[in-house]
N, C-alpha and C positions, 0 to 999 in steps of 0.2 A: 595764702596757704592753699597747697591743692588738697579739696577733700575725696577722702579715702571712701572705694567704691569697693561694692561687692563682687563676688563671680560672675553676676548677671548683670554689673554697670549700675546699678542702683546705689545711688549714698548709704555707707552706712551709717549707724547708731548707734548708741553705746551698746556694751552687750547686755548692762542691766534692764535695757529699754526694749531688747531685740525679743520678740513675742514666741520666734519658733526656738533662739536659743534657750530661750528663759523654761517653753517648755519642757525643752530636752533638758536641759539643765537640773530642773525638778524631777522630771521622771525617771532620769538615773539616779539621782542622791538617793533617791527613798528605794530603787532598784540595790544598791549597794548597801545600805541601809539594812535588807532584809539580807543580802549576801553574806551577812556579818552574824548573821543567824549562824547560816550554813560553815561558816570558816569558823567557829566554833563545838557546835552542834555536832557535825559528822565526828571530827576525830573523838569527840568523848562519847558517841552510840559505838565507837570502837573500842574503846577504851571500858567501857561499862560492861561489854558483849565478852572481850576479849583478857582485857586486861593486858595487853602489849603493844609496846610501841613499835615493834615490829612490822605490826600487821596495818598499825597506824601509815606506816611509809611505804610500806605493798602498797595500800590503798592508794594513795597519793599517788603512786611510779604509773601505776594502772590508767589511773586518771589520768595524767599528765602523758602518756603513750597518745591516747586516745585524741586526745589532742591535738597533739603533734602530727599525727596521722592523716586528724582530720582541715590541717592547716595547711598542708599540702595542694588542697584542692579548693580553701574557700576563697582567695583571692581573685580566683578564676571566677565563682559564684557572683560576688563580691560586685568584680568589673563587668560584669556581663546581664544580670537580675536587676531590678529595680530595689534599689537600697532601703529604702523606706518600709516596703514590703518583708525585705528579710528580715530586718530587724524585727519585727512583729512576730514573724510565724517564728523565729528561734525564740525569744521571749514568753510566747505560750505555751510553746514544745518543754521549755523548762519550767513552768508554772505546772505542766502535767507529770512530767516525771518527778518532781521532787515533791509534789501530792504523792504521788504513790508510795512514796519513803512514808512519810509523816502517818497516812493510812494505815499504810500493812506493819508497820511499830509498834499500832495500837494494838496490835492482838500478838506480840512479842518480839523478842529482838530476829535482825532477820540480815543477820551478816552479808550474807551471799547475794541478798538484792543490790546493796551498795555495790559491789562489785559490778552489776550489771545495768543501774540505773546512775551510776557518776561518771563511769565514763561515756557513755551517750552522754549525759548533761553538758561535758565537758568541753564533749568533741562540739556541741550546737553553741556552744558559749566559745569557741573558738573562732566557730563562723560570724557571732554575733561582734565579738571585740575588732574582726578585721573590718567590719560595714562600719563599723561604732567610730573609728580612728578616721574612714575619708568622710562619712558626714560631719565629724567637728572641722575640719579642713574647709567642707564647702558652705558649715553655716558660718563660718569668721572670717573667712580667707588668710591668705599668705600671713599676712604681717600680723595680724593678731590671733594667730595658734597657739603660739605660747600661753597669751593670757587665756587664753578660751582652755587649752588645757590645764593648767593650774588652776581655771574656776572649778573647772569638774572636779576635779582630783582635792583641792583643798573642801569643796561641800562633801563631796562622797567619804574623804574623812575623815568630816564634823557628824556627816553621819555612821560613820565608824567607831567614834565615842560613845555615842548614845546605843550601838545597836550590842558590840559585846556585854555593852552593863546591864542591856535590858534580856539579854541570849540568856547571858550566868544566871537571871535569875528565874528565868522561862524553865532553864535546863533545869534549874535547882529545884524548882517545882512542878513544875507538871513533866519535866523530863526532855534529853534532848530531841525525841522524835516534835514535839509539838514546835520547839524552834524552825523546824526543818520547812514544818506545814506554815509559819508568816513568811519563809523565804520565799515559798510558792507562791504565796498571797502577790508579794509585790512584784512579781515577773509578770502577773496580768495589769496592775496598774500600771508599770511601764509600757506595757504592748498598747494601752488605752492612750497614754501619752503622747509615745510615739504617733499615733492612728490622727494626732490632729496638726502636726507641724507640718508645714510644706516646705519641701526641698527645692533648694535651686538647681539649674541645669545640670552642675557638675555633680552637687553632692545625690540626687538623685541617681545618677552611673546611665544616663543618656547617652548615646550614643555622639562622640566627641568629631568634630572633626578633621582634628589634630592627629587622632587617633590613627596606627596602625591597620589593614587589614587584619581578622582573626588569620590565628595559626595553627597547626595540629596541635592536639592535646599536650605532648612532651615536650615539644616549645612551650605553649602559654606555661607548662609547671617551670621551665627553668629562665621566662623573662624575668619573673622577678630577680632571681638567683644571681642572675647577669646584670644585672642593672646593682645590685647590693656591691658583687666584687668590683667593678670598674669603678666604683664611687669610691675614692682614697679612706675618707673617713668613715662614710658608713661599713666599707670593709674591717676597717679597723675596731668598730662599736661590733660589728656581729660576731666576729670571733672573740674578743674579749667576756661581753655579757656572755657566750654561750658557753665560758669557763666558768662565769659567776653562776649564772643558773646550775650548775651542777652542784656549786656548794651550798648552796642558798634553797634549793627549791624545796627541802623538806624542812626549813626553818624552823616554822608555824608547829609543827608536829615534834621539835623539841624544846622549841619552847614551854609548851604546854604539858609536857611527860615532864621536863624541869620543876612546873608548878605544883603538879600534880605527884609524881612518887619524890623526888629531892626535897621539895620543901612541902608536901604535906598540905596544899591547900584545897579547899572544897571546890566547886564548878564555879559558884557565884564571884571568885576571889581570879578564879581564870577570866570570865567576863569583865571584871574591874578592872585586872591589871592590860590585859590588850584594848579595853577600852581607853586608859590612860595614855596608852603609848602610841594609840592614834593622835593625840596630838602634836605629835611630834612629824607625823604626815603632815597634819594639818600646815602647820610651820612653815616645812619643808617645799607644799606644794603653794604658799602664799610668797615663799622666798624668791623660788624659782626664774621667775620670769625677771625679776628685777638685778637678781644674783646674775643671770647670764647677759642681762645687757649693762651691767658696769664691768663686773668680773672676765666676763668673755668666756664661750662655749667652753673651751678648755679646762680653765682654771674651776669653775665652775663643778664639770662630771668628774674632772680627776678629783677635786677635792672632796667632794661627796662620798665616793667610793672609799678616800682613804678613811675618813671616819667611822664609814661602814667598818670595816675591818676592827677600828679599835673596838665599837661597841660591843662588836658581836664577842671581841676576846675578853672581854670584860663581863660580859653579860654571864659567862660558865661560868665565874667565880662569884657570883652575886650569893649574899647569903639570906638576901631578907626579897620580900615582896614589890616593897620601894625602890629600889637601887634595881632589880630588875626590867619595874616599869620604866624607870628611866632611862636606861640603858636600851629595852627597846625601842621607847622614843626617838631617842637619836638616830636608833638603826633605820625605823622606818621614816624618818625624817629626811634622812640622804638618799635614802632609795628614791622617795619623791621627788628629790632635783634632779637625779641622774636620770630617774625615768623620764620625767618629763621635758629636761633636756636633747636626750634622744632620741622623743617621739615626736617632740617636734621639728629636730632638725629634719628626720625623714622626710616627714610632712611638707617642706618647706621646700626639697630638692629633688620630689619624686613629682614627675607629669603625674596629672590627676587618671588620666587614662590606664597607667602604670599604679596608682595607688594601693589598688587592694591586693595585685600580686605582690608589688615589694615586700606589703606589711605583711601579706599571708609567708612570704618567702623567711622573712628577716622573724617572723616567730616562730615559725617551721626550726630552723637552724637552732636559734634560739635556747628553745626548749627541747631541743633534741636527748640532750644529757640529762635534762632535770628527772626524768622517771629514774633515771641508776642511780642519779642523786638522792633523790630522795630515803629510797631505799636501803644506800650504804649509810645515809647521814642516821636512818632511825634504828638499823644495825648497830652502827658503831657507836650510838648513844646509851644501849641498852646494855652491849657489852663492857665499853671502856670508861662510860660517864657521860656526862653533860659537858663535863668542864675541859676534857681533852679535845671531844670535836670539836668548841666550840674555838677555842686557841688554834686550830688547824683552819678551820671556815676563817676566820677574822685576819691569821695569816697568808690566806687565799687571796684576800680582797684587798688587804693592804698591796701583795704584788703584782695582782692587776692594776693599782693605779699606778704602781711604778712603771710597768715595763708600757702604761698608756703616757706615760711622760716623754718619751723616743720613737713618737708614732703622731702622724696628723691630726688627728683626735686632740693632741694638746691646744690646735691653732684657737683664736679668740671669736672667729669669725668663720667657720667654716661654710656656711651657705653661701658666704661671697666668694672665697679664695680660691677652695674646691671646687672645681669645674664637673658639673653633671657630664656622667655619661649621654 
């Protein structure tokens, strides 16, 4: 049997054995851990200040612009910075500004800072998740990205369980500003994490060479762009998901107006039930890798998606707390295979050279609609119900799996079939 070598020719390991994986491994979970603070905490200091979901999903479009904006250019950072490095100063840049939320809270609510300190957080947390995708690439390599993604994704959340039930009860006592201040906590032990694993040639962002000469500025923004459409199926995943992200991207913020004005529950009951319906990620990101190598790429993200769709139209007519959580679970359960499905075929078909602009390109696109999204979704929740967006979103996602059933995206095997640009 030939054993399987790393990027730099070195045998590998298991991943449970692999010292820089293992770190990184940890310092994200407990990194997303504290995030789970934050994806709680913000919308009810909105929610408590404002009392509208409205302003709940302003919030979020603002955020998610920012983003977008700032995803335009971090690929380019990305492929060109020393990876390791970034990841650290974006890591502490967010450890500082989400200190300043938690801070200036204390001395009362302070609406307007949100506005001005999330989406900065947002835009460096976009720069962070495109370094974050080619270092798991170069600490696993090719054939095992899958697994290496699904470990992240199924620990991050397991620690997704634990961290809304511990938020609800953070929020419910001492208030959501003090959740805000542990999400800040754990951006610096990440950045401490990060500071001791060492990267190999590639995921480091070395100079390749493989590699292209640099280009003008307008080039480097549209190679990734270019490398997205010529690729049959990844063209095919980016325009679809950048349909689902518009239904989808203010989810979390009706979810929780559901909890909270339709069924009347306290903050702590909002932490329980998203905590519960993390494991349904958890599941979802344990299934992943195994669901795609018997099932095949195809059957796998179309299936997921269709489920998506039922839960979510199930999930408006929910009338109890239980059936709710449930009913999330499952949603966030298939998001976890389809994500993780299509970030690792990326991974798999993009030159490493090319990594950070695809991924900066293909969530650029992406996320492009989520800010209008979001904002009609908390509109039309506040005006028409829970229960009617929610039968719109879930008939959304059902037809994105159909119309992905007549498209290359169904094949079993797309890294082999699909011929890279």
């Amino acid at each position: 049997m030939t054993q399987t070598k790393d990027p730099d020719g070195e045998p590998t390991r298991p991943l449970w054995r692999d010292r820089d994986f293992g770190i990184f491994w940890g310092a994200q979970t407990l990194s997303v851990a504290g995030d789970s603070f934050a994806y709680i905490a913000v919308p009810l200091l909105v929610l408590h200040a404002t009392g509208s979901v409205a302003q709940m999903g302003l919030l979020t479009g603002v955020s998610g612009a920012a983003s977008i904006g700032t995803g335009v250019f971090a690929g380019i950072l990305v492929d060109r910075l020393d990876r390791r490095t970034l990841l650290i100063c974006c890591d502490l840049a967010r450890m500082v500004l989400y200190g300043l939320v938690a801070l200036a809270w204390a001395f009362g609510p302070q609406v307007w800072l949100l506005y001005v300190v999330l989406p900065i957080g947002e835009a460096v947390g976009m720069v962070f998740q495109v370094g974050y995708v080619t270092v798991v690439r170069g600490l696993v390599g090719d054939d095992r990205v899958t697994e290496g993604n699904g470990r992240l994704y199924a620990t991050a959340a397991a620690a997704g369980v634990l961290g809304p039930l511990l938020a609800g009860v953070v929020a419910g006592r001492f208030g959501p500003a003090a959740a805000i201040g542990i999400n800040a906590a754990t951006f610096g032990v990440s950045a401490l994490g990060i500071s001791f694993i060492r990267l190999g040639r590639r995921a480091a962002g070395s100079a390749d060479a493989a590699s292209p000469p640099r280009q003008g500025s307008w080039q480097e923004l549209l190679t990734g762009a270019r490398f997205l459409w010529r690729h049959p199926v990844l063209r095919t995943l980016t325009v679809l998901l950048s349909f689902s992200t518009f239904l989808t991207f203010g989810l979390t913020d009706v979810i929780i107006y559901h909890l909270k004005h339709d069924l009347g529950e306290p903050d702590t009951t909002v932490g329980t039930v998203l905590g519960v319906a993390a494991f349904g990620a958890i599941a979802g990101a344990t299934l992943a890798a195994p669901l795609r190598r018997t099932t095949g790429f195809g059957r796998s993200w179309i299936g997921a998606y269709g489920l998506c769709g039922l839960a979510v139209a199930g999930f408006g007519a929910s009338g109890g707390v239980w059936s709710a959580a449930a009913l999330a679970a499952v949603y966030l359960g298939c998001v976890s295979v389809a994500g993780i499905c299509s970030m690792s075929l990326r991974q798999q078909v993009t030159p490493d050279h090319l990594l950070g602009r695809v991924t900066s390109a293909f969530w650029t696109i992406h996320f492009s609609l989520g800010p209008a999204g979001a904002a009609v979704l908390g509109w039309a929740a506040g005006r028409y119900g829970v229960t009617m967006v929610c039968r719109i979103v879930g008939a959304g996602c059902l037809l994105i799996a159909g119309i992905a059933l007549f498209t290359p995206a169904r094949q079993a095997n797309p890294e082999r079939s699909a011929a890279a640009p």
